[in-house]
N, C-alpha and C positions, 0 to 999 in steps of 0.2 A: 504494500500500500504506500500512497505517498506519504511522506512524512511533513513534508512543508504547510504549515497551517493555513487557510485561505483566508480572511480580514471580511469573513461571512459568515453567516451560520443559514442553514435550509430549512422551510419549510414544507411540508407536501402536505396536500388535501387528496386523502384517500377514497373519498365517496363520489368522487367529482364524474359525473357519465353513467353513474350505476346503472341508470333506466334506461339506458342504450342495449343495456344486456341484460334482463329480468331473469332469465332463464337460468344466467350465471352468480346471480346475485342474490339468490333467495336466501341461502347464509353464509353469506360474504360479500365482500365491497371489492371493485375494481382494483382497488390494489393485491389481493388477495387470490386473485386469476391466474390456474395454471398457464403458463405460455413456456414454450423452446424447449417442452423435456423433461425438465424439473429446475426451473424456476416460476417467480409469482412476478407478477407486470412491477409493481414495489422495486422489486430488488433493483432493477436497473437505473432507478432514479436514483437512489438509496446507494447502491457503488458508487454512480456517476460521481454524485456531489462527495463521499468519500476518498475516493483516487484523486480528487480533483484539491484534497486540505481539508473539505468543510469537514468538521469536526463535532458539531454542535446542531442536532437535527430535531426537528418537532414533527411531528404529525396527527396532526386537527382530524379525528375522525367524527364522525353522525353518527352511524347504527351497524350494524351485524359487523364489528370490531371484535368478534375472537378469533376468529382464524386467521386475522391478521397479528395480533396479541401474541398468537401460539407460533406464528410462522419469526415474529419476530425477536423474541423472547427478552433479552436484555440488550439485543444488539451485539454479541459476542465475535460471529460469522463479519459484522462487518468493524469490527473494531471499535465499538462504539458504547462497553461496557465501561463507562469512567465516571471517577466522581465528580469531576464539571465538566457540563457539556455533555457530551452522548448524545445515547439517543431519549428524548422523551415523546413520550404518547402522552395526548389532551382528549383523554373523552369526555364526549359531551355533558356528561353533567360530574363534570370532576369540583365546579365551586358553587357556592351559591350564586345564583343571578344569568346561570349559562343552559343555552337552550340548544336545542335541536338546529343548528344552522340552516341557510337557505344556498349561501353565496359568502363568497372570499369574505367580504367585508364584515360580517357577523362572525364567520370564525372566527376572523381575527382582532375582531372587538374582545373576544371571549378570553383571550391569551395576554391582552395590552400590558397588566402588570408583570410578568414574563416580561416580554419585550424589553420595558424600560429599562428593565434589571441586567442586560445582555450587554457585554462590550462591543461587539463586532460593527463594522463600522456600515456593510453592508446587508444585505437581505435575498436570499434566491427564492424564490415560489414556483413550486412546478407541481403539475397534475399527475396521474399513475394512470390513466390510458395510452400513454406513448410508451414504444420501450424504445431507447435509445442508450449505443454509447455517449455519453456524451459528454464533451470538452466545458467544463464548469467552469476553470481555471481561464480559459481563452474568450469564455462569455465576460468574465467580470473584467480582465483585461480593457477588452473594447466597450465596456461601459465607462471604464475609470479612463479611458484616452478619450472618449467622443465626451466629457465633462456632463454626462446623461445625466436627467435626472432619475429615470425610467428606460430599461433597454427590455423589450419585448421581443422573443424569439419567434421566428413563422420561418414555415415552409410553401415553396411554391408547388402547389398540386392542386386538381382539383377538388371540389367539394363534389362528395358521395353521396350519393342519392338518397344511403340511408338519414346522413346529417340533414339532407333539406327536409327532412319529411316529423324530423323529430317534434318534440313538445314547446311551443315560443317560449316558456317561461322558463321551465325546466332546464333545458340544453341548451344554453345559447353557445355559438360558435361565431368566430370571430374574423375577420379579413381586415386586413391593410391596407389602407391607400399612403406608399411612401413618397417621396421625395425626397429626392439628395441625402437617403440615410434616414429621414424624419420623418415618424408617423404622423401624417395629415388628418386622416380622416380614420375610424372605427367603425366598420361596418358590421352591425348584429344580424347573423341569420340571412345572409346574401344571396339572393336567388340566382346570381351572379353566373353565366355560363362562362366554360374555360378553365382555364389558369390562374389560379390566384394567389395572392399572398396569405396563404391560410393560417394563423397564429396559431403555434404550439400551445399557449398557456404558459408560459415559464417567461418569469421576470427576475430583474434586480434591480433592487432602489435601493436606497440609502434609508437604516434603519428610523433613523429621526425621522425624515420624511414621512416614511409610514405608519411611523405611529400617530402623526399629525393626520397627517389622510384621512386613516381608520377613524380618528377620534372625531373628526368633524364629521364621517359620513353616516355612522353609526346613529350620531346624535339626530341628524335631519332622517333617519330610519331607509337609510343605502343598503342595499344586499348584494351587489354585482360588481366589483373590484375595476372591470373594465367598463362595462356599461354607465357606471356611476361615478367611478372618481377620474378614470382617463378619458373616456371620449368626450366628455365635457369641457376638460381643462387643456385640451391638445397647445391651445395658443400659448397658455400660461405655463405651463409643464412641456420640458428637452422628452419626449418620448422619442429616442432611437429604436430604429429596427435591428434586429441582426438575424442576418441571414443562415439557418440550418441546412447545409447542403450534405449531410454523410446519411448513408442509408438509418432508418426507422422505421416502427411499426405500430399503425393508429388503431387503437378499436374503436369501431363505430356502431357495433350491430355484430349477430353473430358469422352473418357471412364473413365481415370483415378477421373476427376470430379465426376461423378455418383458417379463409386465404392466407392472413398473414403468418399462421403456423405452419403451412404448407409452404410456401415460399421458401421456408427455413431448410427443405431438402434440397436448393439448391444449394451447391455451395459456395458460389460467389455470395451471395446473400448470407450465409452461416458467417461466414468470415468476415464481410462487413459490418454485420452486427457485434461481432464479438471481437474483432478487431480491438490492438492496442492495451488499455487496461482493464483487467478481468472484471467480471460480474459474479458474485457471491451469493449466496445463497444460506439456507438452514441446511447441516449438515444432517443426513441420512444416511446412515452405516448399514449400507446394503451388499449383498454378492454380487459380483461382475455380473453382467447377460449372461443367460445359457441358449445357446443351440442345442436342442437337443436332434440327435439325428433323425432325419427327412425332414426337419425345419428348413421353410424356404424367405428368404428374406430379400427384397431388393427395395434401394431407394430409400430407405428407413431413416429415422430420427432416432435412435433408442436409449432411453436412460436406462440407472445401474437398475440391477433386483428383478429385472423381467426376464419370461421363463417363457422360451417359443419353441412350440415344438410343429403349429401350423404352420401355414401359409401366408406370410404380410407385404404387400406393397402397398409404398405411396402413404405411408404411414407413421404418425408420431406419435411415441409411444412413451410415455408419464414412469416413473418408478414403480415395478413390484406388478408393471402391466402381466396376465400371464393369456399365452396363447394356446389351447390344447390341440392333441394332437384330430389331424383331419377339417381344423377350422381354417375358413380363408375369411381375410382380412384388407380392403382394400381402399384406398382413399377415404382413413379414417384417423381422428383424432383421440386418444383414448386416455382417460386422466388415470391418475394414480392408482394401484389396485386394483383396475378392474381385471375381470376372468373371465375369457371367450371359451367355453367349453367345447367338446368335441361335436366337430359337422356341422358348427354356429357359421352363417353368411353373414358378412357387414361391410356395406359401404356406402359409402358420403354420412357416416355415424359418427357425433361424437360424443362420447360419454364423459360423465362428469365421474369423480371420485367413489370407488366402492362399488363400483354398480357388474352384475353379472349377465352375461348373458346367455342362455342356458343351452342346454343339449339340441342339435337342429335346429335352432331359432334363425330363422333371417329377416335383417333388418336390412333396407334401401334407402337411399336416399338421394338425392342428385348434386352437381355442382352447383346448381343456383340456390339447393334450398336443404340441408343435411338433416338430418335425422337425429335430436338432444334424445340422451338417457339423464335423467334427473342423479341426484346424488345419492347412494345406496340404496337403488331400483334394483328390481330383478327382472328381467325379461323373459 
């Protein structure tokens, strides 16, 4: 890990898109989402800002915070078990006077005396639906040379069809209009066709600043960080852009889950993602994979503690996944634990944790629209 401390401490908002994924969220929060194998979406943010110095991390949760709690534990895995600074967890009713959040701006009302209390000179805030490696150290860089008051991350891509169709209040999503470096304009919810300057969600200001921010917007009853305190003050407030050009992975819906796990058997894509500084995880002391013989395997993803003795392609496979023997398996997503038992068919399937799928059973589904096993179902 890097050792040099960053003159930041990080933020994350773990609940942030949950309703994007119902399916995957019924007990747990978007941070808490298998993705790549055997990691959870968290972790990547959670390294980033780690490798990157930040040393001192919060995360504001809402609801179904155990599996992330369990996934996190003291912060050990990321080095972050310390008597100052660490990692801390804020559930939401950890004081008197703190409620269920809506938006940036109330969680982070909810933390203010924290804040105050903090040396670091700057602030990172980022969401846990993107997995990215990502260069924290090189963000805060070009914010502290462009004299920002505000450096807001985006990428150029389109908006997904899922995001247009989402809930206005709920999910808002954000575009750019820059100029010479400088966000002009905030567009919510852009019906916008093509290419656009899509915002990540990930900021840094300067920690005084934001506690000013928060403490004025809170009072006039603001709930939306970008909608309420930036796009308003664009004139008054240096908001820089900066541009995210290294591959990443957005969830927006569950299609976008598959594809983007899928993706992952290329391995140009493997490699960019995981490129540079590692990503960490909760340790699991599992046995290597077994093949067992007449297991047939191509194209695979496979973490440790899976046991195949059928037949898999096109397929990403969770720890402890087991495959029996005479099961085929194919353009399928399979979380932790699950058991394909003998002469089970599956594909465009993807199961969530614990779930079985029994002797003969076949299960179809297609590439535009996969086939969810809830968590500890049996089929």
């Amino acid at each position: 890990m890097v050792n040099s401390n960053a003159d930041a401490l990080g933020i994350i908002f773990p609940n942030s898109y949950d309703s994007l994924v119902p399916e995957l969220v019924s007990e747990r929060l978007m941070a808490s989402i298998p993705f790549a194998g055997r990691y959870r979406m968290v972790d990547f943010i959670l390294s980033s800002m780690v490798n990157c110095g930040i040393d001192n991390i919060s995360i504001i949760v809402r609801e179904n915070y155990h599996s992330l709690m369990d996934h996190l534990g003291s912060g050990r895995e990321w080095d972050l078990a310390r008597k100052n600074g660490g990692l801390n967890i804020f559930p939401p009713f950890a004081e008197k006077g703190i409620k269920v959040y809506t938006g940036r701006v109330e969680a982070l009302a909810s933390v203010l005396p924290f804040l105050r209390e903090q040396k670091e000179k700057y602030v990172v805030m980022a969401d846990t639906n993107i997995a990215a490696n990502f260069d924290f150290k090189a963000l805060i860089e070009a914010h502290v040379k462009s004299s920002a008051d505000v450096t807001a991350v985006y990428a150029e891509e389109k908006i997904p069809e899922s995001a247009r169709k989402t809930d206005v209040v709920k999910d808002l999503y954000y575009t750019l209009n820059i100029d010479n470096g400088r966000v002009k304009k905030i567009y919510m919810n852009s019906q916008k066709e093509g290419i656009q300057n899509y915002s990540m969600n990930v900021y840094v200001i300067d920690r005084e600043l934001l506690i000013d921010q928060i403490h004025t917007a809170f009072v006039r009853g603001y709930a939306y960080f970008e909608r309420d305190i930036l796009a308003p003050q664009l004139e008054k407030l240096n908001v820089r852009a900066y541009k995210y050009d290294r591959y990443f992975a957005r969830i927006n819906d569950m299609k976008s889950y598959f594809d983007e796990n899928m993706k992952l058997l290329d391995d140009k894509n493997l490699d960019a993602l995981f490129e540079g500084n590692p990503i960490y995880t909760k340790i699991r002391d599992d046995n290597p994979t077994r093949y067992i013989n007449g297991a047939k395997g191509k194209n695979v993803l496979v973490a440790d503690g899976c046991v195949i003795e059928g037949e898999v392609e096109n397929c990403i496979l969770f720890r402890g996944v087991k495959i029996a023997k005479g099961a085929k398996v194919k353009n399928c997503v399979l979380m932790q634990d699950t058991v394909v038992e003998e002469g089970a068919r599956l594909e465009y399937v993807i199961t969530d944790k614990n779930v079985t799928i029994t002797v003969g059973k076949e299960l179809y589904g297609t590439d535009s629209f996969q086939v969810y096993v809830a968590k500890y179902q049996t089929v």
